[in-house]
N, CA, C and O atoms as a printed pandas DataFrame, in Angstrom:
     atom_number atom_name residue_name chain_id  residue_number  x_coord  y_coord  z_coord
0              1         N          UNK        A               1  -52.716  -14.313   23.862
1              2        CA          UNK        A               1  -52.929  -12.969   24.277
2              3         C          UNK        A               1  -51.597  -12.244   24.492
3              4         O          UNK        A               1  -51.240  -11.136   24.091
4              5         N          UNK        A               2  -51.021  -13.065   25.156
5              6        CA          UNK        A               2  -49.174  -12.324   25.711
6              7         C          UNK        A               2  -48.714  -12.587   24.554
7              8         O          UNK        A               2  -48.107  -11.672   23.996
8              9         N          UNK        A               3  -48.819  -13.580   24.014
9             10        CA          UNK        A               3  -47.669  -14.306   22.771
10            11         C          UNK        A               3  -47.547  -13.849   21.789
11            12         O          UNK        A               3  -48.482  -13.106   21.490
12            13         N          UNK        A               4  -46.482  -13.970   20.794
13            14        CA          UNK        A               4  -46.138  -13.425   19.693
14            15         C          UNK        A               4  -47.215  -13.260   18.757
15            16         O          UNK        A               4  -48.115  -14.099   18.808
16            17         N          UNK        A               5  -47.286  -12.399   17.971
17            18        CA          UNK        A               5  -48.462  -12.077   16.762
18            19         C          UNK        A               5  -47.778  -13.190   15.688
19            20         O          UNK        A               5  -46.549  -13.255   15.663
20            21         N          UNK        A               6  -48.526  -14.015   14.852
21            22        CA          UNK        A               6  -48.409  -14.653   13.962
22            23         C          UNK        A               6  -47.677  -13.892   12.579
23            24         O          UNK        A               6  -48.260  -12.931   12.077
24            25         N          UNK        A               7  -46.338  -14.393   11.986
25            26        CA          UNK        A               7  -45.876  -12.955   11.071
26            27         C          UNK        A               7  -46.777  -13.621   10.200
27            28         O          UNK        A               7  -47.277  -14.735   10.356
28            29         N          UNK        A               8  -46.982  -12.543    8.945
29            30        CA          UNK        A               8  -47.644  -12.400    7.717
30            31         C          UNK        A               8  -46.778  -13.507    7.030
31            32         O          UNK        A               8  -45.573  -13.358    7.231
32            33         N          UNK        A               9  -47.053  -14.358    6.425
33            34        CA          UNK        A               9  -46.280  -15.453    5.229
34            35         C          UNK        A               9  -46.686  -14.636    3.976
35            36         O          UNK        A               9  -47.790  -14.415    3.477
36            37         N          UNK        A              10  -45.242  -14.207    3.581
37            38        CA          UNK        A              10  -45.580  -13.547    2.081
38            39         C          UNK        A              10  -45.299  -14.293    0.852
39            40         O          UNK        A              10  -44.118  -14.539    0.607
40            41         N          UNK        A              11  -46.190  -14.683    0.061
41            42        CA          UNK        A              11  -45.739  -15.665   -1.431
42            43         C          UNK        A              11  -44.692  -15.198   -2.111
43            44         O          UNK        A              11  -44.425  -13.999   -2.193
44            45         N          UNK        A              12  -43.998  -16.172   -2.670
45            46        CA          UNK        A              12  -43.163  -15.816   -3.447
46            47         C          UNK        A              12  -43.462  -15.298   -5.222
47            48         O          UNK        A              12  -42.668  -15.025   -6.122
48            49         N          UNK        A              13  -44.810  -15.327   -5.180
49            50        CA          UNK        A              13  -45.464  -14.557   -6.018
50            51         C          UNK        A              13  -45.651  -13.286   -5.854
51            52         O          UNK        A              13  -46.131  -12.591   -6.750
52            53         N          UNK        A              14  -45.381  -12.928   -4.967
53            54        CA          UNK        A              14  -45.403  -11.471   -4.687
54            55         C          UNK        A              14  -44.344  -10.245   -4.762
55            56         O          UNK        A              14  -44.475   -9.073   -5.113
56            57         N          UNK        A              15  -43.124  -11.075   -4.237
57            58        CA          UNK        A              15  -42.485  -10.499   -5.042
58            59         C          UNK        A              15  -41.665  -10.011   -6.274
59            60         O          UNK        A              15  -41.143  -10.668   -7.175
60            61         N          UNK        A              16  -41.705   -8.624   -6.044
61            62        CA          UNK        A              16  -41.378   -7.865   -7.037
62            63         C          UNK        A              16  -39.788   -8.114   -7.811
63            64         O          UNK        A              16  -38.854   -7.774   -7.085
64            65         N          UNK        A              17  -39.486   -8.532   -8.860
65            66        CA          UNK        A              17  -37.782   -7.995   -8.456
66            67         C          UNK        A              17  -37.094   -7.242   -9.718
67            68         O          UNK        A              17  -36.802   -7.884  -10.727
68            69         N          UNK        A              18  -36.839   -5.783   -9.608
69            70        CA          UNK        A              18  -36.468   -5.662  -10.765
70            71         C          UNK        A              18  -35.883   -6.182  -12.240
71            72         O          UNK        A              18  -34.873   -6.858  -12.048
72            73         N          UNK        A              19  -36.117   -6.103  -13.224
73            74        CA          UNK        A              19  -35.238   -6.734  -14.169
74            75         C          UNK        A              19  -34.335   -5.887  -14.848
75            76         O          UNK        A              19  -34.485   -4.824  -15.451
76            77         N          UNK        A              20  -33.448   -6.543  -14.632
77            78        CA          UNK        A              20  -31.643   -5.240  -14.684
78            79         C          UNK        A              20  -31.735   -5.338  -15.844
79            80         O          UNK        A              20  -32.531   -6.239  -16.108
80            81         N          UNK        A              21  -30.989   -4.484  -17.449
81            82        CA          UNK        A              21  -30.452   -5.009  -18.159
82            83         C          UNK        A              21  -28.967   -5.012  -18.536
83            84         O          UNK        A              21  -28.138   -4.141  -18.798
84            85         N          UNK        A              22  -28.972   -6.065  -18.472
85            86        CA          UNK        A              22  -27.287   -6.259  -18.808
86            87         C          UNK        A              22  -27.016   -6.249  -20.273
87            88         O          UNK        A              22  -28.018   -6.673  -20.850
88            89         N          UNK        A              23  -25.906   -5.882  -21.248
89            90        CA          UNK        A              23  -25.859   -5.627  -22.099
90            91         C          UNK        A              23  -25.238   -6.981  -23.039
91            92         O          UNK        A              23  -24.064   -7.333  -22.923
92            93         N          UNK        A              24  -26.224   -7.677  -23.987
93            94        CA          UNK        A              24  -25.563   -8.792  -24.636
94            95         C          UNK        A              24  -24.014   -8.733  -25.264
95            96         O          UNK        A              24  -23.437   -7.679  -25.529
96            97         N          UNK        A              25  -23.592   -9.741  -25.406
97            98        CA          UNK        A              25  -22.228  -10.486  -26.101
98            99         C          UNK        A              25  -21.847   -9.511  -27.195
99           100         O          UNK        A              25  -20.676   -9.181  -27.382
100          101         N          UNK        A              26  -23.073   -8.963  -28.064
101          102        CA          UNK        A              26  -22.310   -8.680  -29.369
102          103         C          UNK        A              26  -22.214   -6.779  -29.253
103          104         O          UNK        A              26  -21.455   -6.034  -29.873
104          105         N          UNK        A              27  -23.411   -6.378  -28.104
105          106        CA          UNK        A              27  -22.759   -4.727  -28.192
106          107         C          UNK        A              27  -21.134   -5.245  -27.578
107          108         O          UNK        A              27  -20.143   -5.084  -28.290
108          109         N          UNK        A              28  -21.047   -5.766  -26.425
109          110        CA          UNK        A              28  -19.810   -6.009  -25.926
110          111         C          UNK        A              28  -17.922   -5.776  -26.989
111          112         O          UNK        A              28  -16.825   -5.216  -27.002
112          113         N          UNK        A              29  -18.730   -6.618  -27.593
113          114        CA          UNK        A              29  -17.560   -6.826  -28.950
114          115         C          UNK        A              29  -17.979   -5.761  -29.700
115          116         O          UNK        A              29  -17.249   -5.715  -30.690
116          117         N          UNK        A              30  -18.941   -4.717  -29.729
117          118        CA          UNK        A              30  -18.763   -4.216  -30.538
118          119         C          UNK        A              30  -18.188   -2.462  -29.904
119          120         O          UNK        A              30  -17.551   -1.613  -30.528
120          121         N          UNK        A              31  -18.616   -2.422  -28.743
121          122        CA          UNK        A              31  -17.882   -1.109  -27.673
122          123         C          UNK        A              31  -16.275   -1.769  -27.666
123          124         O          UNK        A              31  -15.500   -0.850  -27.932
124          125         N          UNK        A              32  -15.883   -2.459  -27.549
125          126        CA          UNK        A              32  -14.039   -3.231  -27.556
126          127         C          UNK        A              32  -13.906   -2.894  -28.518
127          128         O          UNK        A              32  -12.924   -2.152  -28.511
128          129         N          UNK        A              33  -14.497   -3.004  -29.891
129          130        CA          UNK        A              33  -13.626   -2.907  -31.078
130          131         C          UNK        A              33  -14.038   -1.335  -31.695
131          132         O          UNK        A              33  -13.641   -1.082  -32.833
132          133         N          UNK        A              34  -14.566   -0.632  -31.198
133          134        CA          UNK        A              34  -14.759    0.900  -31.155
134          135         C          UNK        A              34  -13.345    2.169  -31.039
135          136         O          UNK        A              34  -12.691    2.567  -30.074
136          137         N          UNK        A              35  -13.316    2.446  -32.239
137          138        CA          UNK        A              35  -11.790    3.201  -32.663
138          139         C          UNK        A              35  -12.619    4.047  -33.160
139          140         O          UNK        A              35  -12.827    3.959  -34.370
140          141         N          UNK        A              36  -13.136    4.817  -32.590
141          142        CA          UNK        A              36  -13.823    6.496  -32.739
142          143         C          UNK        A              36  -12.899    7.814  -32.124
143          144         O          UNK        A              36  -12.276    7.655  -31.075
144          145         N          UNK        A              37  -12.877    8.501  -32.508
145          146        CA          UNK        A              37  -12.325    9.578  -32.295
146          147         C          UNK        A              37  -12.619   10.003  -30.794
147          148         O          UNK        A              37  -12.341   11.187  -30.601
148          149         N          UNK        A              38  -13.116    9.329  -29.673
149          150        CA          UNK        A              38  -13.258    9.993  -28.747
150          151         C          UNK        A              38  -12.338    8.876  -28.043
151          152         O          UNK        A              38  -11.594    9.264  -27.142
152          153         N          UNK        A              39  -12.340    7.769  -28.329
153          154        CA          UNK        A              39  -11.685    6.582  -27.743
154          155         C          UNK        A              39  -10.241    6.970  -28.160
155          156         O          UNK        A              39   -9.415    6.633  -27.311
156          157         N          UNK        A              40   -9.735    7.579  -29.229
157          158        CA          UNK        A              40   -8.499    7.785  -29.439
158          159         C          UNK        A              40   -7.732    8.943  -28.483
159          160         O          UNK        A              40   -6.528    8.881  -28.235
160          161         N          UNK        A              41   -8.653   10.049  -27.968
161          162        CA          UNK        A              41   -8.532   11.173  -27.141
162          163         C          UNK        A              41   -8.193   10.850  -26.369
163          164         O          UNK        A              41   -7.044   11.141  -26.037
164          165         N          UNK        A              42   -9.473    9.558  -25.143
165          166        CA          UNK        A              42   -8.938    9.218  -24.278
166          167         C          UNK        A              42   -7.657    8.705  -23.861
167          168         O          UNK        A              42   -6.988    9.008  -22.873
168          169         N          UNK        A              43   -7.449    7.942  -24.708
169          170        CA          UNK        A              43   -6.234    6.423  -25.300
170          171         C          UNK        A              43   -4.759    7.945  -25.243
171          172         O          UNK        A              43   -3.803    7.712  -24.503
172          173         N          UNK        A              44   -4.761    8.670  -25.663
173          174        CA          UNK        A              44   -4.097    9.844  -25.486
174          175         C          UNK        A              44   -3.745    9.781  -24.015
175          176         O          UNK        A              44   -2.707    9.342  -23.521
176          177         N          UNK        A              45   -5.210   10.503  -23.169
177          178        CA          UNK        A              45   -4.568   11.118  -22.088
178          179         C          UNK        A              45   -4.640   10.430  -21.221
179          180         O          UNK        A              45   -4.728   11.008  -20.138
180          181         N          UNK        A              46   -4.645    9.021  -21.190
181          182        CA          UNK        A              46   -4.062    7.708  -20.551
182          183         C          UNK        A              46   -2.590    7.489  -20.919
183          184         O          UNK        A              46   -1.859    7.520  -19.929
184          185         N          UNK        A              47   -2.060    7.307  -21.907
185          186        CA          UNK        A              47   -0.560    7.582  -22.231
186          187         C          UNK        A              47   -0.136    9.063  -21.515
187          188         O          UNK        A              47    0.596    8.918  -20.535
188          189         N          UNK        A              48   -0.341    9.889  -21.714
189          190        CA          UNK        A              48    0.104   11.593  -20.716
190          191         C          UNK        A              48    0.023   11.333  -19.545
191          192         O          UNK        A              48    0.872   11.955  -18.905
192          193         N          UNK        A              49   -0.797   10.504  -18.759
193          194        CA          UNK        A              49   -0.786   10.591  -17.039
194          195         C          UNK        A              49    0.034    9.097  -16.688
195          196         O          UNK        A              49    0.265    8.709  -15.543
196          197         N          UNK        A              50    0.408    8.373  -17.935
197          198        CA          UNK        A              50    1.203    7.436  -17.647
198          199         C          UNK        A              50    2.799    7.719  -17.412
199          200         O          UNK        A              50    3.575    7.226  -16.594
200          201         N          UNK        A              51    3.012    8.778  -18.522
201          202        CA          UNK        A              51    4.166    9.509  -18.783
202          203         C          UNK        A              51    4.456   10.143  -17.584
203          204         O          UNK        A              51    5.554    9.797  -17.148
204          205         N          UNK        A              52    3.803   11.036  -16.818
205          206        CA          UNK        A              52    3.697   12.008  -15.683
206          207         C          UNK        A              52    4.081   11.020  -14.646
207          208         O          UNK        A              52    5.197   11.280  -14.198
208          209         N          UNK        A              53    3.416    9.754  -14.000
209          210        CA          UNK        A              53    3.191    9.085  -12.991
210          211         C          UNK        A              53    5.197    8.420  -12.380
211          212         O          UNK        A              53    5.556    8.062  -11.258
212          213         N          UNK        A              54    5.940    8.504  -13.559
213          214        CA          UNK        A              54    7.008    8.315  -12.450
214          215         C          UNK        A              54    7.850    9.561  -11.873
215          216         O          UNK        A              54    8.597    9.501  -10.896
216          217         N          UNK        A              55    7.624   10.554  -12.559
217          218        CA          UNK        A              55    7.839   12.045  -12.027
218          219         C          UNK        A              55    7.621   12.250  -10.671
219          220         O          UNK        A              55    8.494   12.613   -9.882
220          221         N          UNK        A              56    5.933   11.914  -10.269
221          222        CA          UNK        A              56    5.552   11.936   -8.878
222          223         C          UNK        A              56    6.063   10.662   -8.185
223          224         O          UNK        A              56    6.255   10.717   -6.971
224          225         N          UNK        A              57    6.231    9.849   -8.660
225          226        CA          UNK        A              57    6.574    8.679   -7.815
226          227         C          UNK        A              57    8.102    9.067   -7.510
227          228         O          UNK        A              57    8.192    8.722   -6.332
228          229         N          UNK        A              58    8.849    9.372   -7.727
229          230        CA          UNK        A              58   10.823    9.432   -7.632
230          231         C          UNK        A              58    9.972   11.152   -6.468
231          232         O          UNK        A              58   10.544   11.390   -5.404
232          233         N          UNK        A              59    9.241   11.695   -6.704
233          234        CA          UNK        A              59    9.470   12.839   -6.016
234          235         C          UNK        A              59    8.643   12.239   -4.369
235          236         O          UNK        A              59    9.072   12.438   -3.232
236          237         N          UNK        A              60    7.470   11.539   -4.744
237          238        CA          UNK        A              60    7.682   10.959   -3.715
238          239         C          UNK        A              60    8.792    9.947   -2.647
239          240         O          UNK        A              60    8.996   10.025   -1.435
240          241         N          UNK        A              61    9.187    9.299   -3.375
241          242        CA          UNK        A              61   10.051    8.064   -2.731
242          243         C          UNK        A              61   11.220    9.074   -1.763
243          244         O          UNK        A              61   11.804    8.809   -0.713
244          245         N          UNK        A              62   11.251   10.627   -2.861
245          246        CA          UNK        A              62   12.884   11.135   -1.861
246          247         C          UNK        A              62   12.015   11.828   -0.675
247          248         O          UNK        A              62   12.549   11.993    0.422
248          249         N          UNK        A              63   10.687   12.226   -0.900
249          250        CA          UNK        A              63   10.443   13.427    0.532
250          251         C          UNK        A              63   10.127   11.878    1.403
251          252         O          UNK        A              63   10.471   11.902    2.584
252          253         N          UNK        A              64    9.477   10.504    0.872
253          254        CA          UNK        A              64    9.707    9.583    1.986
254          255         C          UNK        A              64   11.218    9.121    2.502
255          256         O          UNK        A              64   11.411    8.925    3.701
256          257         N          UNK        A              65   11.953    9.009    1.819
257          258        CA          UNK        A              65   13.425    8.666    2.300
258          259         C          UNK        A              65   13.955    9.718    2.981
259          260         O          UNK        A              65   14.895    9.460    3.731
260          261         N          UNK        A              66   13.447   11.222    2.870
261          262        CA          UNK        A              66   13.836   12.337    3.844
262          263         C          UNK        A              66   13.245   12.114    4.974
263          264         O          UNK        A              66   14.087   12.228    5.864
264          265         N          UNK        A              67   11.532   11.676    5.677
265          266        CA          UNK        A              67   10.814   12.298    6.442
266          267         C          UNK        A              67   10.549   11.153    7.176
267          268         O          UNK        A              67   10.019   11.256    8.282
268          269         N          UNK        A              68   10.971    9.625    6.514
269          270        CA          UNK        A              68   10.294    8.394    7.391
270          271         C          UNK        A              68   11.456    8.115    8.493
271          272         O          UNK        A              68   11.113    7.476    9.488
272          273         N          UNK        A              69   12.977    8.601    8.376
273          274        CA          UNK        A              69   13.708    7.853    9.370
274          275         C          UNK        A              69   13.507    9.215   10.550
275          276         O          UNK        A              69   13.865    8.883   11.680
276          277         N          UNK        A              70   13.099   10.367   10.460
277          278        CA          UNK        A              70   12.784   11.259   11.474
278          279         C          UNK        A              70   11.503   10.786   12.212
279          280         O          UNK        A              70   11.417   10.870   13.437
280          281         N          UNK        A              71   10.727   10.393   11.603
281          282        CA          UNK        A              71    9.073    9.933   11.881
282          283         C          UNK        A              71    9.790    8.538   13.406
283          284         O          UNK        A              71    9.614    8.390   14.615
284          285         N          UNK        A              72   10.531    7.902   12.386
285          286        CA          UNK        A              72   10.588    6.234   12.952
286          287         C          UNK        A              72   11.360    6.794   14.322
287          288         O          UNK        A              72   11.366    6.007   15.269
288          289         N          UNK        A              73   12.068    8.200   14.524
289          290        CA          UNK        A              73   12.955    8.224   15.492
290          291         C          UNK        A              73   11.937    8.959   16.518
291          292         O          UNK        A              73   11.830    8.436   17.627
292          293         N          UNK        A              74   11.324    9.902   16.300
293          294        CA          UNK        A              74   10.051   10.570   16.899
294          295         C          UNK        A              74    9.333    9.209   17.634
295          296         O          UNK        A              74    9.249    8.895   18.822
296          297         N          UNK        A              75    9.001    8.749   16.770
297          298        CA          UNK        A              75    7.915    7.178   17.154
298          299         C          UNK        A              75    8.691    6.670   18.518
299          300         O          UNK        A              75    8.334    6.265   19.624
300          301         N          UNK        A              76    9.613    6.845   18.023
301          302        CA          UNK        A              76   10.494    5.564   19.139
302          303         C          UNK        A              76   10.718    6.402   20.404
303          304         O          UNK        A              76   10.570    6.012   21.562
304          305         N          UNK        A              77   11.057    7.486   20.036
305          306        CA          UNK        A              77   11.043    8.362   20.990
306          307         C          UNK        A              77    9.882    8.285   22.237
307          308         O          UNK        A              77    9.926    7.981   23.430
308          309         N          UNK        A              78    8.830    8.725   21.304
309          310        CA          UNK        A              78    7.325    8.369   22.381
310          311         C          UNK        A              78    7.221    7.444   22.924
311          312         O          UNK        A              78    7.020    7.525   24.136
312          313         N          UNK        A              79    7.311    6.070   22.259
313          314        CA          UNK        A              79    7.032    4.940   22.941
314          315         C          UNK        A              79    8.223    4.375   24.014
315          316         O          UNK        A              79    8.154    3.561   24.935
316          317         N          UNK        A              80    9.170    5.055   23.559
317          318        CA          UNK        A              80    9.902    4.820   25.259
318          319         C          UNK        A              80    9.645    4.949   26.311
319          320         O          UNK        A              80    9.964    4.136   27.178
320          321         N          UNK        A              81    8.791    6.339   26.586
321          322        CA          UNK        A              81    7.917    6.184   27.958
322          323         C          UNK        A              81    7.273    5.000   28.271
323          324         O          UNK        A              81    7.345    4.647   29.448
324          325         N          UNK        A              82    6.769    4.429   27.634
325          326        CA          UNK        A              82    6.294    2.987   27.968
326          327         C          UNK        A              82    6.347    1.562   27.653
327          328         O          UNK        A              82    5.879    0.568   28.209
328          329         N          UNK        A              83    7.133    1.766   26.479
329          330        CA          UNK        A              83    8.013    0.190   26.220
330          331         C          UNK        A              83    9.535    0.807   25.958
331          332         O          UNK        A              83    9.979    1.310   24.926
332          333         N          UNK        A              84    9.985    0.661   26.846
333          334        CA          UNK        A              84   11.515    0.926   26.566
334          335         C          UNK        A              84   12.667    0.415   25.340
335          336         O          UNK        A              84   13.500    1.127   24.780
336          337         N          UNK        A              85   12.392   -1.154   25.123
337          338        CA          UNK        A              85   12.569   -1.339   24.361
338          339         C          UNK        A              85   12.455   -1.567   23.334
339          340         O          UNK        A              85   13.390   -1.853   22.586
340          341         N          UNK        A              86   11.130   -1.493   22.980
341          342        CA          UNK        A              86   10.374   -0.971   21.602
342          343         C          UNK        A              86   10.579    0.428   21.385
343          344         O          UNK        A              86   10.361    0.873   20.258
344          345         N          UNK        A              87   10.939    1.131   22.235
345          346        CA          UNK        A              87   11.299    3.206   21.915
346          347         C          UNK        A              87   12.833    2.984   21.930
347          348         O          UNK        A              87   13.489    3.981   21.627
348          349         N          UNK        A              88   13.505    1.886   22.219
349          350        CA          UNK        A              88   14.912    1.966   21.503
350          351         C          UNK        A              88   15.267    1.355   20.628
351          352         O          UNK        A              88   16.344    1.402   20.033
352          353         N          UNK        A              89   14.276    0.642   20.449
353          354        CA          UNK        A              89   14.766   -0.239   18.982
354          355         C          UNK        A              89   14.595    0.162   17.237
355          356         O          UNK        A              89   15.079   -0.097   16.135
356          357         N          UNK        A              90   13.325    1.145   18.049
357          358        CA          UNK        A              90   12.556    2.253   16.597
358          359         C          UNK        A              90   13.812    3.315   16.733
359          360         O          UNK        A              90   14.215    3.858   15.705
360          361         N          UNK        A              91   14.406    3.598   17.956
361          362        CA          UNK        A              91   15.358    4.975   17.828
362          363         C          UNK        A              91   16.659    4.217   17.179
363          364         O          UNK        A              91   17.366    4.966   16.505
364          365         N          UNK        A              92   17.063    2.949   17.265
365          366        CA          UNK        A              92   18.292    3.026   16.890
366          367         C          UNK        A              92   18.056    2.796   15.173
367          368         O          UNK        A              92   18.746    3.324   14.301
368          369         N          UNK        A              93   16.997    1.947   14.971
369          370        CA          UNK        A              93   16.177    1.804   13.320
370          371         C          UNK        A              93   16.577    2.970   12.770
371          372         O          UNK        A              93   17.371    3.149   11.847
372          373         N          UNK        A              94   15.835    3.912   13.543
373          374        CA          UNK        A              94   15.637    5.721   12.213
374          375         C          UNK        A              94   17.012    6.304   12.569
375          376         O          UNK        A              94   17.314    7.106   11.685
376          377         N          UNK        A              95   17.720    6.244   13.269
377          378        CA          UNK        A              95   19.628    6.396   12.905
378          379         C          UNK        A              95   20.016    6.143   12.289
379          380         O          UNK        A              95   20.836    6.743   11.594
380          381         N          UNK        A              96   19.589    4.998   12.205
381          382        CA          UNK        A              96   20.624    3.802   11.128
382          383         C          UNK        A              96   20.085    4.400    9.786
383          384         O          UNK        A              96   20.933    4.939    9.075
384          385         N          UNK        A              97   19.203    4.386    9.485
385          386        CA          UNK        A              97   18.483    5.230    8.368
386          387         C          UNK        A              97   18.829    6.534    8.059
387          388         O          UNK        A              97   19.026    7.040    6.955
388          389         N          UNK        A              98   18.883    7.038    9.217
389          390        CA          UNK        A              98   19.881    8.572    8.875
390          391         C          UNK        A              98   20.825    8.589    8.317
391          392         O          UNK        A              98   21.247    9.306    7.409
392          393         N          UNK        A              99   21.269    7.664    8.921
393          394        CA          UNK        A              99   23.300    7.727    9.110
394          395         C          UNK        A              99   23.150    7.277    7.392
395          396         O          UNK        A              99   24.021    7.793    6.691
396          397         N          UNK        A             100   22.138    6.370    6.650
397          398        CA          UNK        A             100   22.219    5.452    5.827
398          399         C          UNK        A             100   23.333    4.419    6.366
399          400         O          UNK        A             100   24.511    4.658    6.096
400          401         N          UNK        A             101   23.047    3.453    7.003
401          402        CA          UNK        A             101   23.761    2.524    7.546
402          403         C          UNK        A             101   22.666    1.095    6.740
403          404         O          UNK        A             101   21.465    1.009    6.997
404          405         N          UNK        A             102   23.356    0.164    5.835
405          406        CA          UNK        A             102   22.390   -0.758    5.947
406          407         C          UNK        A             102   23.090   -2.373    6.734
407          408         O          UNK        A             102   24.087   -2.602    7.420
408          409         N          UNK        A             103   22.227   -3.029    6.321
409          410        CA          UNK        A             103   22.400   -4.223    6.977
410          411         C          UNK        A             103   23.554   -5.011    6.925
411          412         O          UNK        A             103   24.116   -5.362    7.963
412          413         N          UNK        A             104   23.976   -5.334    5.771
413          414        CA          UNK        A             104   25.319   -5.386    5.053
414          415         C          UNK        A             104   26.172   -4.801    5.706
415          416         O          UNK        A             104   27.020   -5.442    6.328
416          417         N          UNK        A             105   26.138   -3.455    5.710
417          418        CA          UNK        A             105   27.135   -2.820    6.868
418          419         C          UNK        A             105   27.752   -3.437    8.200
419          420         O          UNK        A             105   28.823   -3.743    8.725
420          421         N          UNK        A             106   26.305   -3.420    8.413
421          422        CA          UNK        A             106   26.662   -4.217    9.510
422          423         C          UNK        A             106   26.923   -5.396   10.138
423          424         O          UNK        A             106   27.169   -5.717   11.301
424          425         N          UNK        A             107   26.819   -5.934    9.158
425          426        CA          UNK        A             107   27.283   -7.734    8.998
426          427         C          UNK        A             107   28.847   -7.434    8.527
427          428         O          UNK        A             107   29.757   -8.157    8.932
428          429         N          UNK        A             108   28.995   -6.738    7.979
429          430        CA          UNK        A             108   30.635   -6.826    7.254
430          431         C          UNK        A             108   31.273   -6.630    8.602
431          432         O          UNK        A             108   32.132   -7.443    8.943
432          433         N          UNK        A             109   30.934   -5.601    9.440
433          434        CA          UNK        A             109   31.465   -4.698   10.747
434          435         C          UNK        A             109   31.711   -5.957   11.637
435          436         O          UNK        A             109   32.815   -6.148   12.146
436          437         N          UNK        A             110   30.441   -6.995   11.854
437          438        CA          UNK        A             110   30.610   -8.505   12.641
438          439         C          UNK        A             110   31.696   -8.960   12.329
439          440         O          UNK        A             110   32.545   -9.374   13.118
440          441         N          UNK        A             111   31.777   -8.924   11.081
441          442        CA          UNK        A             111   32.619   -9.954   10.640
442          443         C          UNK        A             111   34.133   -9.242   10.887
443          444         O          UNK        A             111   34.834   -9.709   11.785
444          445         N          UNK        A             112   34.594   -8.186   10.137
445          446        CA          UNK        A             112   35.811   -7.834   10.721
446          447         C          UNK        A             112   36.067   -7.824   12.156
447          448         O          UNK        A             112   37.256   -8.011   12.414
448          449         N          UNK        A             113   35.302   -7.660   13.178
449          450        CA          UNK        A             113   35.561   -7.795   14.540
450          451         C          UNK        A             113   36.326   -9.182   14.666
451          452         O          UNK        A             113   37.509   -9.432   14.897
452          453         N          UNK        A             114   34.839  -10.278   14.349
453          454        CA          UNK        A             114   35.360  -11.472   14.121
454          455         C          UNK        A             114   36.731  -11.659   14.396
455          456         O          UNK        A             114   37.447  -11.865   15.376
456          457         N          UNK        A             115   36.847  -11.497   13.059
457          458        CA          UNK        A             115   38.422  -11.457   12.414
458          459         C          UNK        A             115   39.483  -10.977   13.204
459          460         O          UNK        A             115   40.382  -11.713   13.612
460          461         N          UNK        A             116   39.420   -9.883   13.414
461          462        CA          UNK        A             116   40.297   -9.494   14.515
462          463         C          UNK        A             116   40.840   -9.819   15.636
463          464         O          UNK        A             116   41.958   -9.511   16.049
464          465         N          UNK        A             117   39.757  -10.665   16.301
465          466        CA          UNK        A             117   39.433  -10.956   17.670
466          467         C          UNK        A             117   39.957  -12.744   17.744
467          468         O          UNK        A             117   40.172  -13.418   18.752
468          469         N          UNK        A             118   40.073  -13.250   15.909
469          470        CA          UNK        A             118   40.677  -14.210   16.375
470          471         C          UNK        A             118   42.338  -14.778   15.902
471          472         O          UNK        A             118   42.776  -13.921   15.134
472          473         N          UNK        A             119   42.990  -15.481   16.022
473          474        CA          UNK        A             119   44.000  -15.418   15.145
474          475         C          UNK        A             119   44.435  -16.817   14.396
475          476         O          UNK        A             119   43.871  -17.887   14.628
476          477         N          UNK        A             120   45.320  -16.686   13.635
477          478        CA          UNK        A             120   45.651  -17.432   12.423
478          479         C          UNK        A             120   46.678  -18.776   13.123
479          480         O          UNK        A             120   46.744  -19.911   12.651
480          481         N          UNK        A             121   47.358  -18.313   14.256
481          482        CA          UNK        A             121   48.048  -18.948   14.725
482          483         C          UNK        A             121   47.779  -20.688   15.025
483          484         O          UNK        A             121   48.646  -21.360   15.584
C-alpha cells in the first residue's frame, strides 16, 4: 500500500531504434577522388585564407607583446592588496617585459657581479 509501485519491465522487443545511414566504402572513395569544379573553388579559397592567416597572426603577436606586460603589471598590481608577494612578483614580471629584459640578461648580470666580487689572486 505505502510501497513502491512495481516499474513496468519493458522488452527489448520493443524497442524502437532508428536505423542511421552511413554511407558505404565505395561512395567514400568516390567523394575523395571528386575533382569537380566546385571542389577546385573551394581548394582555392582554402589556399587564400591560408595565405591571409599569417598577416593576422604577426598583427596579433605585436598588439599581444604591446598589451600583455601592462595587463601582467595591472594584475600584479591588484593582487597586492592581498598576496603581496604574488602582486610583486607579477609587477616585477611585466617590467621586465617592458623594459624587454630577458632571462639571459639576467644571468649574464649574476655572473659579472660574480666576477667582480671575486678575485684572481
Amino acid at each position: 500500500m505505502f510501497g513502491r509501485q512495481p516499474k513496468e519491465e519493458k522488452s527489448p522487443e520493443n524497442i524502437e531504434i532508428p536505423e542511421i545511414m552511413f554511407p558505404s566504402e565505395s561512395e567514400l572513395e568516390d567523394s575523395s577522388q571528386d575533382d569537380t569544379e566546385l571542389s577546385k573553388i573551394s581548394k582555392k579559397e582554402q589556399a587564400s585564407s591560408i595565405e591571409e592567416n599569417p598577416e593576422i597572426v604577426t598583427i596579433v603577436e605585436k598588439i599581444s607583446g604591446v598589451v600583455s606586460p601592462y595587463f601582467i603589471v595591472v594584475v600584479g598590481l591588484i593582487l597586492s592588496d592581498h598576496n603581496f608577494l604574488l602582486g610583486l612578483l607579477l609587477i616585477i614580471v611585466g617590467i621586465l617585459a617592458l623594459l624587454k629584459i630577458s632571462l639571459t640578461d639576467i644571468i649574464g648580470l649574476f655572473i659579472e657581479i660574480k666576477d667582480g666580487l671575486t678575485s684572481d689572486d
